[in-house]
TORKOL-4160 file (C-alpha; in steps of 0.2 Angstrom, whole numbers, padded with zeros to 4 digits, m for minus):
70
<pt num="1" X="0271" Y="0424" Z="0601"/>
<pt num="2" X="0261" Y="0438" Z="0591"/>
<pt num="3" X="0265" Y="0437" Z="0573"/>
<pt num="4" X="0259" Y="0446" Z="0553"/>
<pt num="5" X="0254" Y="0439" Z="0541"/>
<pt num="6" X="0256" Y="0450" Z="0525"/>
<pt num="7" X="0245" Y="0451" Z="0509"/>
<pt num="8" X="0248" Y="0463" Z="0493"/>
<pt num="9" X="0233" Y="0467" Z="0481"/>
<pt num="10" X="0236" Y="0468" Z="0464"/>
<pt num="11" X="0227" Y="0480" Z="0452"/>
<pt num="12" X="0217" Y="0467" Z="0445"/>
<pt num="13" X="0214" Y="0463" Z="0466"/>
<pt num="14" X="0221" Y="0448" Z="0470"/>
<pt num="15" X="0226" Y="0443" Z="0486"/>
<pt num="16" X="0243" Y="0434" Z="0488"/>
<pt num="17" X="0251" Y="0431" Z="0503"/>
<pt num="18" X="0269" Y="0438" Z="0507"/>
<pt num="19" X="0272" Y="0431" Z="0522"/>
<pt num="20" X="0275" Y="0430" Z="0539"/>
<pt num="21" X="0284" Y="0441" Z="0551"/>
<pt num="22" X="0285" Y="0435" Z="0570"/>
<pt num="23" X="0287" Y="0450" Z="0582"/>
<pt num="24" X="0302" Y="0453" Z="0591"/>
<pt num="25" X="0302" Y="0471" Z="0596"/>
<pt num="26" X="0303" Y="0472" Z="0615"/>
<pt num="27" X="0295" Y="0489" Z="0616"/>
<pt num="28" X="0279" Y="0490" Z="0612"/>
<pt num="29" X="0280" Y="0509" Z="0606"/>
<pt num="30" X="0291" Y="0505" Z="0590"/>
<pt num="31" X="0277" Y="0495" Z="0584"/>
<pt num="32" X="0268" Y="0503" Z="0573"/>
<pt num="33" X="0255" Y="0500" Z="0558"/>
<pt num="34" X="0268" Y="0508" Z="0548"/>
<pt num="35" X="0285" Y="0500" Z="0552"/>
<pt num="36" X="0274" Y="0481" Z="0551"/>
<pt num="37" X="0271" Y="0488" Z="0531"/>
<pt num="38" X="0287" Y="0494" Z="0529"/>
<pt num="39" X="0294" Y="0476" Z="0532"/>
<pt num="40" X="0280" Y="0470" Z="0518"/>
<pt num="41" X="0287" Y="0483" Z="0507"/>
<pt num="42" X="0305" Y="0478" Z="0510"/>
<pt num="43" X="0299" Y="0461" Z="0504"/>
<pt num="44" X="0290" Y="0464" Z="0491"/>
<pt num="45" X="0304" Y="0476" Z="0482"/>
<pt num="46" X="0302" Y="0494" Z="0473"/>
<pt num="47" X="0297" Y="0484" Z="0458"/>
<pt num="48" X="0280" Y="0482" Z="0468"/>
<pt num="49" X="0275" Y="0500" Z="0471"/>
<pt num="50" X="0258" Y="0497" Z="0464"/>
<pt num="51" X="0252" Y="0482" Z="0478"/>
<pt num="52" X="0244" Y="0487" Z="0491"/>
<pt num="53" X="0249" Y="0479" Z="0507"/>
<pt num="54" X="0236" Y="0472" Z="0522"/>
<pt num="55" X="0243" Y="0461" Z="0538"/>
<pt num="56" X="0230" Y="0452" Z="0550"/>
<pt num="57" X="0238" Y="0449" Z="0567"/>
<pt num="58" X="0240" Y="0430" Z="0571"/>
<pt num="59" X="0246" Y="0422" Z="0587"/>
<pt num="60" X="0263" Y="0406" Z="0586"/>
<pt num="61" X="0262" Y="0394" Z="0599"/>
<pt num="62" X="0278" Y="0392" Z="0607"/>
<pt num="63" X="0284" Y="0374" Z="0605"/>
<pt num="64" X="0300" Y="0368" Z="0616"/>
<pt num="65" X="0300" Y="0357" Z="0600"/>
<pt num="66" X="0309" Y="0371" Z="0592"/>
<pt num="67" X="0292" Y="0367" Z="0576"/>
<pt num="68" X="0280" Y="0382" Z="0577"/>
<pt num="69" X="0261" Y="0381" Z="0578"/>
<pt num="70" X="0251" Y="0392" Z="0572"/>
Protein backbone atom coordinates (compact mmCIF):
# COMPACT_ATOMS: atom_id res chain seq x y z
CA UNK A 1 0.00 0.00 0.00
CA UNK A 2 1.58 3.41 -1.09
CA UNK A 3 1.47 5.74 1.82
CA UNK A 4 3.08 9.88 2.97
CA UNK A 5 4.77 10.79 5.33
CA UNK A 6 4.38 14.44 6.05
CA UNK A 7 7.14 16.87 7.55
CA UNK A 8 6.58 20.89 8.40
CA UNK A 9 9.56 23.28 8.46
CA UNK A 10 9.64 25.90 10.93
CA UNK A 11 11.30 29.26 10.43
CA UNK A 12 13.92 28.42 12.50
CA UNK A 13 14.00 25.02 10.06
CA UNK A 14 13.19 22.17 11.98
CA UNK A 15 11.96 19.25 10.74
CA UNK A 16 8.95 17.54 12.48
CA UNK A 17 6.94 14.96 11.28
CA UNK A 18 3.13 15.32 10.93
CA UNK A 19 2.26 12.09 10.12
CA UNK A 20 1.17 9.46 8.00
CA UNK A 21 -1.44 9.34 5.36
CA UNK A 22 -2.16 5.93 3.68
CA UNK A 23 -3.53 6.34 0.12
CA UNK A 24 -6.95 5.20 -0.61
CA UNK A 25 -7.93 7.04 -3.76
CA UNK A 26 -8.75 4.50 -6.39
CA UNK A 27 -8.14 6.91 -9.38
CA UNK A 28 -4.87 7.70 -9.76
CA UNK A 29 -5.72 11.19 -11.59
CA UNK A 30 -7.04 12.76 -8.11
CA UNK A 31 -3.77 12.33 -6.85
CA UNK A 32 -1.94 15.21 -6.89
CA UNK A 33 1.18 16.89 -5.14
CA UNK A 34 -1.34 19.46 -4.12
CA UNK A 35 -4.38 17.55 -2.69
CA UNK A 36 -1.30 15.01 -0.66
CA UNK A 37 -0.37 18.91 0.92
CA UNK A 38 -3.59 19.92 1.52
CA UNK A 39 -4.26 16.96 3.79
CA UNK A 40 -0.86 18.11 5.77
CA UNK A 41 -2.32 21.56 5.89
CA UNK A 42 -5.63 20.32 7.25
CA UNK A 43 -3.54 18.75 9.95
CA UNK A 44 -1.48 21.07 10.92
CA UNK A 45 -4.47 23.98 11.16
CA UNK A 46 -4.50 27.81 9.95
CA UNK A 47 -2.53 28.52 12.97
CA UNK A 48 0.50 27.01 10.91
CA UNK A 49 0.46 29.04 7.78
CA UNK A 50 4.24 29.80 8.23
CA UNK A 51 5.42 25.77 8.07
CA UNK A 52 6.33 24.64 5.14
CA UNK A 53 5.17 21.30 4.26
CA UNK A 54 7.39 18.13 2.42
CA UNK A 55 5.94 14.32 2.18
CA UNK A 56 8.36 11.51 0.97
CA UNK A 57 6.45 8.49 -0.53
CA UNK A 58 6.81 5.35 1.62
CA UNK A 59 5.27 1.82 0.81
CA UNK A 60 2.89 -0.36 4.06
CA UNK A 61 3.07 -3.83 3.91
CA UNK A 62 -0.06 -5.34 3.97
CA UNK A 63 -0.49 -7.74 6.95
CA UNK A 64 -3.56 -10.22 7.18
CA UNK A 65 -2.58 -9.53 10.89
CA UNK A 66 -4.67 -6.47 10.68
CA UNK A 67 -0.59 -4.65 12.32
CA UNK A 68 0.91 -2.69 9.56
CA UNK A 69 4.60 -2.78 8.58
CA UNK A 70 6.20 -0.35 7.14
Amino acid sequence: MMAYELYSIDVKNRIEFIGILPERRKDPKRITNESILNWGRMILGNRENDKKIFYKCITIDDNPDGVLGI
